[in-house]
Backbone bond lengths (Angstrom), bond angles and torsions (degrees), N, CA, C in turn:
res aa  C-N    CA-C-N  psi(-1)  N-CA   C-N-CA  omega(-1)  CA-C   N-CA-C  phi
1 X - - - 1.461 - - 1.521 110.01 -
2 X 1.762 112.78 61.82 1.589 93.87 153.36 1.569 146.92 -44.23
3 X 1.603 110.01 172.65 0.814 91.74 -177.55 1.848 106.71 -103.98
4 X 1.065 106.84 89.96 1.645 134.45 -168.96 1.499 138.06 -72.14
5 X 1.834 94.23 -13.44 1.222 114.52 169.18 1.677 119.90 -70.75
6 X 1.036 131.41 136.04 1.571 146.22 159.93 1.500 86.91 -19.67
7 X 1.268 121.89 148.31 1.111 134.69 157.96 1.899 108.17 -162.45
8 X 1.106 101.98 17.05 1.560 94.08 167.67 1.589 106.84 119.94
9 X 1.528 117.62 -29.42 1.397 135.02 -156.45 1.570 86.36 -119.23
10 X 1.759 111.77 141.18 1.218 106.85 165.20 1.463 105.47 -67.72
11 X 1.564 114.19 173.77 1.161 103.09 169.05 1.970 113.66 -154.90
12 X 1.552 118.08 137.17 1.119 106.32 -169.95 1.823 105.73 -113.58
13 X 1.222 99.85 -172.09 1.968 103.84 177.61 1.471 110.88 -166.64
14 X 1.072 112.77 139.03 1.385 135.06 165.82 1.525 113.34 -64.87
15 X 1.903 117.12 82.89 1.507 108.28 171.55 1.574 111.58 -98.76
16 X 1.411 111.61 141.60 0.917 148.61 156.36 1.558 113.32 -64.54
17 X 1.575 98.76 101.63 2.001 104.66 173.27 1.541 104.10 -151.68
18 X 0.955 98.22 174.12 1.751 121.76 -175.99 1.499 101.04 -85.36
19 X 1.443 93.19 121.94 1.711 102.06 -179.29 1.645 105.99 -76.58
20 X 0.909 132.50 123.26 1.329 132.29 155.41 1.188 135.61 -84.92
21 X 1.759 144.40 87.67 1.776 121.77 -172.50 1.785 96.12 -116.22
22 X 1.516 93.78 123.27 1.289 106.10 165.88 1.865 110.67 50.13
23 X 1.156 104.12 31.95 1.619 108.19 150.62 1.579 78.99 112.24
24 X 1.483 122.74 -43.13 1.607 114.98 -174.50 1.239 118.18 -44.79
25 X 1.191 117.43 158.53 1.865 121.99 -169.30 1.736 72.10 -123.92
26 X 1.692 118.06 118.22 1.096 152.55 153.33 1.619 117.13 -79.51
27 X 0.900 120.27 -44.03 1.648 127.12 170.33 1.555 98.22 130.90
28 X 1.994 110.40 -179.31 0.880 114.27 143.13 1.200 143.95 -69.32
29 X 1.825 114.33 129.67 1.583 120.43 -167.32 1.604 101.65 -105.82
30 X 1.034 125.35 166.61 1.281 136.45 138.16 1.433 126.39 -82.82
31 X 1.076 124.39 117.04 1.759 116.57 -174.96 2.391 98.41 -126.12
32 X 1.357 94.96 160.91 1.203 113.39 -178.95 1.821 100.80 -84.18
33 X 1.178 102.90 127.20 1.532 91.16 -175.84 2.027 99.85 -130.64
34 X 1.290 116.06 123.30 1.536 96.76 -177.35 1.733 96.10 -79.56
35 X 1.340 107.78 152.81 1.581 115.79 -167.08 2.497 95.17 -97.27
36 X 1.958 78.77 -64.67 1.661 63.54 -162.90 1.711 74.84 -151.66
37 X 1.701 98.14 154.67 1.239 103.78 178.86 1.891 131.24 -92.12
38 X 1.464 94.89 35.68 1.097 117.74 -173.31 1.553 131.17 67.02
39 X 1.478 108.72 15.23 1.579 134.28 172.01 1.598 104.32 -130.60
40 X 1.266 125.14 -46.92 1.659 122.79 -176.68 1.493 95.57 -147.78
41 X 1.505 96.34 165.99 1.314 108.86 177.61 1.679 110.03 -97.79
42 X 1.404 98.29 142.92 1.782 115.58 -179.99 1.546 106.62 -42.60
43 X 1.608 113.73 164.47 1.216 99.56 159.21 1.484 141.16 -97.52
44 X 1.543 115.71 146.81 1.477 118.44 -145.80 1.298 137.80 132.41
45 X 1.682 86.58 -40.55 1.589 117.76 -149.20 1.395 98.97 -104.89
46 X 1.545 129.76 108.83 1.426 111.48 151.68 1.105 138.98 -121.99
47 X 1.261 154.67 159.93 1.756 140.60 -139.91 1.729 95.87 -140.44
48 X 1.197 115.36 152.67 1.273 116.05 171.03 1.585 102.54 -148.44
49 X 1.358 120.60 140.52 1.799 108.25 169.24 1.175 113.83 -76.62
50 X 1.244 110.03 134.30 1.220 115.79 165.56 1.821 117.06 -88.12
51 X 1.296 124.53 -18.94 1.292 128.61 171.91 1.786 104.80 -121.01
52 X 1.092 128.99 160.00 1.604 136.39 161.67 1.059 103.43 -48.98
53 X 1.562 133.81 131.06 1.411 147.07 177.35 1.523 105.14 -61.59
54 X 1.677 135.87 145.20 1.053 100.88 171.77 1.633 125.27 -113.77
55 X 1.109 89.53 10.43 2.156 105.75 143.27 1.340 119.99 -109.02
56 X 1.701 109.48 67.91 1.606 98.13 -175.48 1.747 125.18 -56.55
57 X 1.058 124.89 123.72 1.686 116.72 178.83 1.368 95.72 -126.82
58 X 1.606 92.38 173.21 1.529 89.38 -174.01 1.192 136.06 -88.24
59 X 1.206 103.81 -22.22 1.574 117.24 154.13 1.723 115.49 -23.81
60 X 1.302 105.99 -52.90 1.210 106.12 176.61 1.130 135.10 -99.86
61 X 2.081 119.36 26.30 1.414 123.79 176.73 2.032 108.25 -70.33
62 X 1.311 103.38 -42.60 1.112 100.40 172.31 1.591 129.36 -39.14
63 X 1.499 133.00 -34.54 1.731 142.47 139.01 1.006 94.01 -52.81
64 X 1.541 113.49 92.25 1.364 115.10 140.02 1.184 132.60 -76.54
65 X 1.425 120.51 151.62 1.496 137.51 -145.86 1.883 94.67 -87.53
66 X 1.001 123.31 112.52 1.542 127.08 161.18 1.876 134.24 -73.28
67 X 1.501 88.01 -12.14 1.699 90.22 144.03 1.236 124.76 -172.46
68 X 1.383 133.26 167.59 1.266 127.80 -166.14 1.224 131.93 -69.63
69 X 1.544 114.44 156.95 1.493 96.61 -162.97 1.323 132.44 -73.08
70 X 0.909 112.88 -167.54 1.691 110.09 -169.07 2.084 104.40 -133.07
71 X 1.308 87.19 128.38 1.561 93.96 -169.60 1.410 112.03 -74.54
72 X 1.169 131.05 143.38 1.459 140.42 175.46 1.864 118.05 61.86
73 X 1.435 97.81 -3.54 1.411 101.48 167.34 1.653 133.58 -73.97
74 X 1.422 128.95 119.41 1.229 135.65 -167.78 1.660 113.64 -84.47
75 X 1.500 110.97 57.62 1.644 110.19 -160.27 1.436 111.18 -90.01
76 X 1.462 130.78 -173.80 1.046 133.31 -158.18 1.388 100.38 -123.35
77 X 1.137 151.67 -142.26 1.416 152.39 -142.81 1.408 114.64 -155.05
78 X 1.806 98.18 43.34 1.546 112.07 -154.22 1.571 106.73 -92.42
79 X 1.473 121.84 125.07 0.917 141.74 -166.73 1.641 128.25 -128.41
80 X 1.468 107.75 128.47 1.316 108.34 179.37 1.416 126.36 -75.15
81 X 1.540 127.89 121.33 1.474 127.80 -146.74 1.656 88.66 -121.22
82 X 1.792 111.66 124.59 1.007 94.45 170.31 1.878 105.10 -120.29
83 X 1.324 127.52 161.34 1.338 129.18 176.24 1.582 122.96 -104.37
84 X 1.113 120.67 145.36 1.466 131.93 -165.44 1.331 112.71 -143.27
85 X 1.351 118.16 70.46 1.646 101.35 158.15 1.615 122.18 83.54
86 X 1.907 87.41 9.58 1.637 100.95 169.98 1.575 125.51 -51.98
87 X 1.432 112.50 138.86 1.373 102.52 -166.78 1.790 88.16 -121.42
88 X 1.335 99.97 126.26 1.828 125.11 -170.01 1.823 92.16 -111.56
89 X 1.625 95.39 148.55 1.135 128.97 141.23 1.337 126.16 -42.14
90 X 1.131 125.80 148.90 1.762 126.16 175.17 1.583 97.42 -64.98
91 X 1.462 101.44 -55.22 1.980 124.70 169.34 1.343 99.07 8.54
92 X 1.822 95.28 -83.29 1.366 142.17 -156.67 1.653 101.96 -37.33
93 X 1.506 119.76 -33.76 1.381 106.63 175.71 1.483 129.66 -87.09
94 X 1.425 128.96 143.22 1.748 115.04 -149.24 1.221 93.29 -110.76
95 X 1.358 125.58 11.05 1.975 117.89 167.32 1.322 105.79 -142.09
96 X 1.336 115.21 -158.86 1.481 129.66 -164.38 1.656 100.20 -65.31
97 X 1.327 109.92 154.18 1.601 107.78 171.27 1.913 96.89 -77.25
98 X 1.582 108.46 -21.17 1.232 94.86 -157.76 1.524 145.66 -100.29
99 X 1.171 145.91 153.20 1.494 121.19 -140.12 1.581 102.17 -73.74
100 X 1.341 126.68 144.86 1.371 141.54 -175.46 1.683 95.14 -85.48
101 X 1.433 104.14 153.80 1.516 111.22 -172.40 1.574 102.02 -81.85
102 X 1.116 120.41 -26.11 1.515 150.46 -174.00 1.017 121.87 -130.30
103 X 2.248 119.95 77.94 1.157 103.43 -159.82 1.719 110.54 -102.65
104 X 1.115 108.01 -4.85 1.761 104.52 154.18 1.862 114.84 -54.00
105 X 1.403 121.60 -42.56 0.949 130.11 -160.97 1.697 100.29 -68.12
106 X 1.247 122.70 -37.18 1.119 149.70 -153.89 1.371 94.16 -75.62
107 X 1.972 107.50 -67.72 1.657 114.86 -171.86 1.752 111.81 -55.78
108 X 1.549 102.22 -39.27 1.925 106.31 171.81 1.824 87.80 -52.15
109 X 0.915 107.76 -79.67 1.602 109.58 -156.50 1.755 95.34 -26.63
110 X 1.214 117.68 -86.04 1.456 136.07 -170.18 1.146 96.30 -28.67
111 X 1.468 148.83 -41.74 1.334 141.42 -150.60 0.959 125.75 -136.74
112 X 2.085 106.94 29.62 0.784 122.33 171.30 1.716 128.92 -51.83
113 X 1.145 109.71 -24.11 1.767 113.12 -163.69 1.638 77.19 -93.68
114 X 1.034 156.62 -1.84 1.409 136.61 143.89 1.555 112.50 -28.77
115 X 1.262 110.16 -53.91 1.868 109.94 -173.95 1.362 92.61 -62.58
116 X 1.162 147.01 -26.23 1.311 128.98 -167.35 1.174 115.01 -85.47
117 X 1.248 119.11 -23.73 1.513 112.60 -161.70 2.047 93.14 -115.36
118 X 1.139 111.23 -15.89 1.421 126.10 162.12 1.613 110.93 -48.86
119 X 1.824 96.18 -70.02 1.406 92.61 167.58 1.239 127.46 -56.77
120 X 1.311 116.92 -47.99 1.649 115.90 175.04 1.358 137.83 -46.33
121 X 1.271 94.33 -19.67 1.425 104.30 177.39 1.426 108.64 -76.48
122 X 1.414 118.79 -47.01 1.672 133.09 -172.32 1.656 85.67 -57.24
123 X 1.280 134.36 -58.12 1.519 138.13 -123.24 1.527 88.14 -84.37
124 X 1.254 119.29 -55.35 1.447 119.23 173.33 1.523 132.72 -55.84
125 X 1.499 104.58 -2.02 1.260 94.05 179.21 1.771 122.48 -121.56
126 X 1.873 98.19 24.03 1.107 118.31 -177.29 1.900 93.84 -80.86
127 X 0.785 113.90 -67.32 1.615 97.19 -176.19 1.780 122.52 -50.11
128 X 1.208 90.71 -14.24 1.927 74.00 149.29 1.681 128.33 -78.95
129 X 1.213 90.85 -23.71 1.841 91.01 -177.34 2.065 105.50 -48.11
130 X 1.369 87.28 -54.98 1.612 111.20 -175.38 1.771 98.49 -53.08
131 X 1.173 114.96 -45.18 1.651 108.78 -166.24 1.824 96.92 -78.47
132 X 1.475 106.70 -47.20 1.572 99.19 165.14 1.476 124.35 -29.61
133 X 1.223 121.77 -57.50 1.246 146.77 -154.78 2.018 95.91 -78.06
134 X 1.244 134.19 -58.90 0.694 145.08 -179.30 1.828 104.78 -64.49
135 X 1.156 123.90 -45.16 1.052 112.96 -169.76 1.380 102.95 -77.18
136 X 1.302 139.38 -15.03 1.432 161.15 -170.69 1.676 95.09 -75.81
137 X 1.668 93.19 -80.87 1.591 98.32 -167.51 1.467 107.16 -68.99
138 X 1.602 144.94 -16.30 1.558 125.69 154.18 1.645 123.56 -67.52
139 X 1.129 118.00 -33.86 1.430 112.77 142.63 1.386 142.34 -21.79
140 X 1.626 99.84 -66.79 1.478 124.75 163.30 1.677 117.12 -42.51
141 X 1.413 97.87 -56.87 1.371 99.05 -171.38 1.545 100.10 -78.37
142 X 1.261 132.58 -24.35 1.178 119.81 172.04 1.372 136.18 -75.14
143 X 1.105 104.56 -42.23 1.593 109.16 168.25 1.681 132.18 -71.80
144 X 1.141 121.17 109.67 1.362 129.34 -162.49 1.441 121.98 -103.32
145 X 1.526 107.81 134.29 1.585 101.05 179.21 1.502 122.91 -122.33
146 X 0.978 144.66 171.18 1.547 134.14 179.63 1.119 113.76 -100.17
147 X 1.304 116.06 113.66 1.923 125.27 160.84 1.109 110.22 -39.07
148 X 0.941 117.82 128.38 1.709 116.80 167.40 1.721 125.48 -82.27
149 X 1.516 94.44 -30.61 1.676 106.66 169.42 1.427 109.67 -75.89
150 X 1.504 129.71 -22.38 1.464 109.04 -145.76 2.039 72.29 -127.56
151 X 1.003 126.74 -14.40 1.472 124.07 -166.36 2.198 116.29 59.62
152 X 1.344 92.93 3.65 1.199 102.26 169.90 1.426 125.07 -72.93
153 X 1.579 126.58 162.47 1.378 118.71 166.83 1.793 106.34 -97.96
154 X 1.416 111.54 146.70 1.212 113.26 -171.63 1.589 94.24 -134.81
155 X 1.758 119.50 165.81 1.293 117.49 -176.04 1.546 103.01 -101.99
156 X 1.220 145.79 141.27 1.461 165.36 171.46 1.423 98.66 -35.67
157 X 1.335 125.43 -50.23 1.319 118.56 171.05 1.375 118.46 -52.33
158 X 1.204 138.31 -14.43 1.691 139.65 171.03 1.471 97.60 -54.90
159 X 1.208 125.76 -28.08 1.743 115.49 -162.28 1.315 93.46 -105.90
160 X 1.435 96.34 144.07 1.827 127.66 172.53 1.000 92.74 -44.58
161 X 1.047 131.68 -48.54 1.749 130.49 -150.48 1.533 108.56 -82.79
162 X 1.290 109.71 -6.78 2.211 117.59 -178.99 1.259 83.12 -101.91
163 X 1.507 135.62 -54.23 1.553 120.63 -107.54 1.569 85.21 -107.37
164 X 1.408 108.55 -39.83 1.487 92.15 -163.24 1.652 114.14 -94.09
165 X 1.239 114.43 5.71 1.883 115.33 157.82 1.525 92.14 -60.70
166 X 1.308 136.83 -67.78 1.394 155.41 -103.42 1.770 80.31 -106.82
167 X 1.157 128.31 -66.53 1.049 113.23 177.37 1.421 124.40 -80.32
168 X 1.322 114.25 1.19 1.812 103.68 160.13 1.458 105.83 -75.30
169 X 1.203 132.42 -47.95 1.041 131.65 164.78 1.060 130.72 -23.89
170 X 1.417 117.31 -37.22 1.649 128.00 -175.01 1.666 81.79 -101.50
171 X 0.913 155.10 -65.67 1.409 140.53 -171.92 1.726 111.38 -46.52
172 X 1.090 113.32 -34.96 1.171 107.25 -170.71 1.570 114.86 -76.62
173 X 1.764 97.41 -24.15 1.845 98.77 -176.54 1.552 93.02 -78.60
174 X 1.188 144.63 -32.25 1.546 127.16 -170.38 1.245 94.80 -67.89
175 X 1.535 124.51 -58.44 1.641 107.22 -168.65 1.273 126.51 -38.77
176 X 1.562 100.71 -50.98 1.586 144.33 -149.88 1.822 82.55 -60.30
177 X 1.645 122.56 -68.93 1.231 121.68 -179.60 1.516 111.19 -75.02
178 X 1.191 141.99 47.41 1.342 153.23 155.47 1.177 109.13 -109.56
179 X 1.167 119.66 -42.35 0.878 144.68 -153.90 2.056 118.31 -85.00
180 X 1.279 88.85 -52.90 1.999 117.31 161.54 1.271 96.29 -57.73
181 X 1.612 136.59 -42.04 1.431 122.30 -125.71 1.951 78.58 -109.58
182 X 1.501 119.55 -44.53 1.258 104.99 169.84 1.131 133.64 -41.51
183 X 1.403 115.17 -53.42 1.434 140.94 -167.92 1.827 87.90 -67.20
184 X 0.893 138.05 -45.72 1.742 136.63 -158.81 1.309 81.85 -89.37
185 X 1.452 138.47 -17.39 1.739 99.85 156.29 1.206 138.37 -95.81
186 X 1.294 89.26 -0.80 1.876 101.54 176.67 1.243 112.25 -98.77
187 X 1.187 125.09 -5.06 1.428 133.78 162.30 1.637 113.05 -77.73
188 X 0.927 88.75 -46.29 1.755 93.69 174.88 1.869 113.16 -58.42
189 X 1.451 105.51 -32.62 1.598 94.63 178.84 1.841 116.70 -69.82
190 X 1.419 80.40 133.83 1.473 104.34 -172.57 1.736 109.19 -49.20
191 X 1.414 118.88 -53.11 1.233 142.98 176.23 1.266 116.05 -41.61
192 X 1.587 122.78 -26.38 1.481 122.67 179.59 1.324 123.92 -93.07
193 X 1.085 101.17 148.79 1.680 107.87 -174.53 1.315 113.51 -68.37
194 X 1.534 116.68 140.63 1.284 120.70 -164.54 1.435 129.23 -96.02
195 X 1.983 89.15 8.60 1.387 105.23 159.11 1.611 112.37 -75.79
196 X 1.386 108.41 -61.15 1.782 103.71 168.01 0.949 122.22 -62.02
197 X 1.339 140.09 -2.92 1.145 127.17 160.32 1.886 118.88 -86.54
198 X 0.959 109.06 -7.23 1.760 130.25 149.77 1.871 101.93 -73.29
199 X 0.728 110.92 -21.15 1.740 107.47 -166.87 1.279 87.80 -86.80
200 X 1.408 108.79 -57.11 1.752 110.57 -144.22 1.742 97.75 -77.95
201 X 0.927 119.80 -8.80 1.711 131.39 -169.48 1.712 104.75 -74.63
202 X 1.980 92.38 -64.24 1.714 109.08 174.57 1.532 101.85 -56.52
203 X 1.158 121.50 -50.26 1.343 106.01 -175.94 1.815 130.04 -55.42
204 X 1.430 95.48 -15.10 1.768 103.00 -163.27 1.963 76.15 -98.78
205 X 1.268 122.03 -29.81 1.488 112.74 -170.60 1.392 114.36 -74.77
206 X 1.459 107.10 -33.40 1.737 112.03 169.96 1.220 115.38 -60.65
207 X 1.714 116.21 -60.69 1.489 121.58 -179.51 1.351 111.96 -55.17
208 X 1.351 130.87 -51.76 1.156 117.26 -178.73 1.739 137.00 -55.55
209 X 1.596 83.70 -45.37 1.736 80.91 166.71 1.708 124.89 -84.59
210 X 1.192 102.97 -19.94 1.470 106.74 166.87 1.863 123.88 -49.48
211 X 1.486 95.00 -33.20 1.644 115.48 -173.60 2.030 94.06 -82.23
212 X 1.287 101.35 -52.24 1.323 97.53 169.15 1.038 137.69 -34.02
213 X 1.561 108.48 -73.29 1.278 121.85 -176.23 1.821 112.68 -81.12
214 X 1.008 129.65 13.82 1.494 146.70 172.77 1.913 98.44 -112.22
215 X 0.896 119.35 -47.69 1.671 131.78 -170.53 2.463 85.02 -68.31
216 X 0.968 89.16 -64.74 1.717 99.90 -173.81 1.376 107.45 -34.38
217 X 1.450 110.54 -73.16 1.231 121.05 175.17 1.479 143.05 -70.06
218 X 1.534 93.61 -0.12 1.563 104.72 149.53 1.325 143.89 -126.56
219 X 1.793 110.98 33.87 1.111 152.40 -169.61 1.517 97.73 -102.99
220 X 1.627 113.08 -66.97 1.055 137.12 -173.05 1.249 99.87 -51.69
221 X 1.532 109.21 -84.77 1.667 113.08 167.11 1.611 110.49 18.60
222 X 1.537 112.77 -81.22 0.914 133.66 -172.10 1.446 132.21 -85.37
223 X 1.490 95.30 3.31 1.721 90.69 154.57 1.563 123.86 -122.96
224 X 1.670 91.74 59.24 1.409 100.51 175.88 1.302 117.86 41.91
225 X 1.785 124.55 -171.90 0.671 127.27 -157.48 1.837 111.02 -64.11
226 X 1.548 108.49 -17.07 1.967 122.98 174.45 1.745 98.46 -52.08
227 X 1.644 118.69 -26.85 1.329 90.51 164.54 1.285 142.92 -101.90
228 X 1.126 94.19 24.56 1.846 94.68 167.71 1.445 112.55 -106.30
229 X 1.549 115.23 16.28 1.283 134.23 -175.54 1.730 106.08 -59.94
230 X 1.342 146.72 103.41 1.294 116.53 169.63 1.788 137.79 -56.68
231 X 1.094 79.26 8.11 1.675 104.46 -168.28 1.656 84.37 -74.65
232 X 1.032 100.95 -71.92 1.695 125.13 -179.40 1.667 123.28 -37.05
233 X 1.151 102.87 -23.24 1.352 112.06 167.74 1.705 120.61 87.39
234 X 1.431 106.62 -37.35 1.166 114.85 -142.02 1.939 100.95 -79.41
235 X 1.334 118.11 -23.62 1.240 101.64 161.96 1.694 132.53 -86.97
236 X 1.796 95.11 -5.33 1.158 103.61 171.45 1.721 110.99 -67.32
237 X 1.374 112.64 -22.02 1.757 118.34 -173.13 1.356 103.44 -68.09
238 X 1.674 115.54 -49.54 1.500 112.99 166.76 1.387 141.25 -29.09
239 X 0.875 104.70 -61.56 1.374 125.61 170.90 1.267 116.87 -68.52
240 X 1.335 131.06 -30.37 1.247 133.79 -165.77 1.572 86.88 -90.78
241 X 1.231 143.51 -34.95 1.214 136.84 -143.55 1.646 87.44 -109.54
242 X 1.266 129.89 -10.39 1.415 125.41 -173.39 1.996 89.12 -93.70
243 X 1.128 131.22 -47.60 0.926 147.67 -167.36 1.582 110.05 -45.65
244 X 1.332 90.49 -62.56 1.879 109.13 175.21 1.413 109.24 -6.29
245 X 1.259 102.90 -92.30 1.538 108.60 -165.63 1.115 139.48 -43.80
246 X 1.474 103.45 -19.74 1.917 116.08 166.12 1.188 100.91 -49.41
247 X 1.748 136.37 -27.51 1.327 120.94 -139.34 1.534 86.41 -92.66
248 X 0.985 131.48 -25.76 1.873 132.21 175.83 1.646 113.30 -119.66
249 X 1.907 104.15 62.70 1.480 100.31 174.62 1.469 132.09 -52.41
250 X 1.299 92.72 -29.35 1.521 110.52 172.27 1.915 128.92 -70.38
251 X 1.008 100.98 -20.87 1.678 111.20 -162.56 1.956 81.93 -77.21
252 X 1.029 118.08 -70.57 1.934 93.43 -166.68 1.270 117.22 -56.00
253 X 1.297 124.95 -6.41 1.459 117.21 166.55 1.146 106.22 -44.78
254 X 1.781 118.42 -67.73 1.481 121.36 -165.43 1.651 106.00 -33.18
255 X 1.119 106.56 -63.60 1.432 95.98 -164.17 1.961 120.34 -59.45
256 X 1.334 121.50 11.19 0.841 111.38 159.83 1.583 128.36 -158.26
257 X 1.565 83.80 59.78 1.480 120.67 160.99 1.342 137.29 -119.64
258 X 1.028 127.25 132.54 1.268 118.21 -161.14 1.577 130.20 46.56
């Protein structure tokens, strides 16, 4: 679900379809498709938001929004694009017209910069663990409660129940980036197959946001009602980390095809 709507800039995309010649099933190609020339969309082509734009103008009330919005989320201008009967250039296709002997082998090949931006996604979202963690443990130390035995004030972080979310959290970002930084060298060897190297990518993309969005929501947990603060961030991480994966609807297919 790009973000596919007109926004001022022409704009093009890499679709993914089934080559067809003369009744033959050629495989899936990638072809260059222009979407919209940054005032309307081509013909064929139609876009709908799927989230609230977040410079709504009016130009763009006509894309109507297909579902409601979403609170504290920082989204992009992601839109459902559907196709009709587009008529392409020969150009327009970015490999062979002709069928590969090995056409899984072919789609890994083609989609290769998937691992890159697969990984990237995981890699960038290790410094939230750390800002989690921090916004957790200044909390902690800030918020104060009264002993009842000692009549003293003590900080919330004294209890198992603050300290050790707050510091798994921080345990989990050192692993968590040990962990990215391995995997980004075994991806890099030339020698490996570029099917596991699709494996080893999803795998650093699952773990990572899984730790996230489990690390988020039990940070928050614990800073009372300050965490549903948007100031605070921490339910904004939720959502953002639930969000992710729309941006590559296609990438878990691979793994269970063929």
């Amino acid at each position: 679900m790009p973000p596919s709507v007109p926004g001022g800039t022409s704009s093009d995309g890499i679709v993914w379809a089934r080559l067809l010649v003369d009744g033959e099933d050629r495989g899936v190609k990638p072809f260059l498709v222009p979407i919209n020339n940054g005032c309307s969309m081509y013909p064929g082509i139609t876009a709908k938001f799927v989230f609230p734009p977040l410079t709504p103008a009016r130009s763009l009330t006509r894309f109507r929004r297909r579902l409601s919005p979403l609170g504290s989320s920082n989204t992009i201008n992601h839109a459902i694009t559907y196709f009709n009967h587009v008529q392409l250039p020969p150009t327009a296709l970015l490999t062979t017209p002709h069928r590969a002997k090995d056409p899984r082998a072919e789609f890994f090949y083609n989609v290769s910069r998937v691992i890159v931006g697969t990984f990237s996604m995981a890699a960038v979202y290790l410094p939230i663990l750390r800002i989690i963690s921090y916004i957790g443990g200044k909390y902690s130390l800030r918020r104060k409660v009264t002993d009842t035995s000692t009549g003293l004030s003590r900080p919330i972080v004294a209890f198992s129940t603050q300290y050790i979310p707050v510091t798994t959290v921080m345990a989990d970002a050192f692993v968590l980036i040990a962990f990215v930084r391995s995997i980004h060298i075994a991806i890099r060897d030339p020698k490996l197959e570029p099917g596991m190297k699709h494996f080893l990518a999803a795998v650093v993309k699952a773990t990572v946001f899984g730790h996230v969005m489990r690390d988020a929501m039990s940070v928050g947990d614990r800073c009372g009602a300050q965490g549903l603060l948007q100031v605070n961030q921490l339910n904004t991480f939720v959502v953002r980390v639930e969000l992710s994966p729309f941006v590559e609807p296609f990438f878990n297919s691979i793994f269970h095809s063929g």
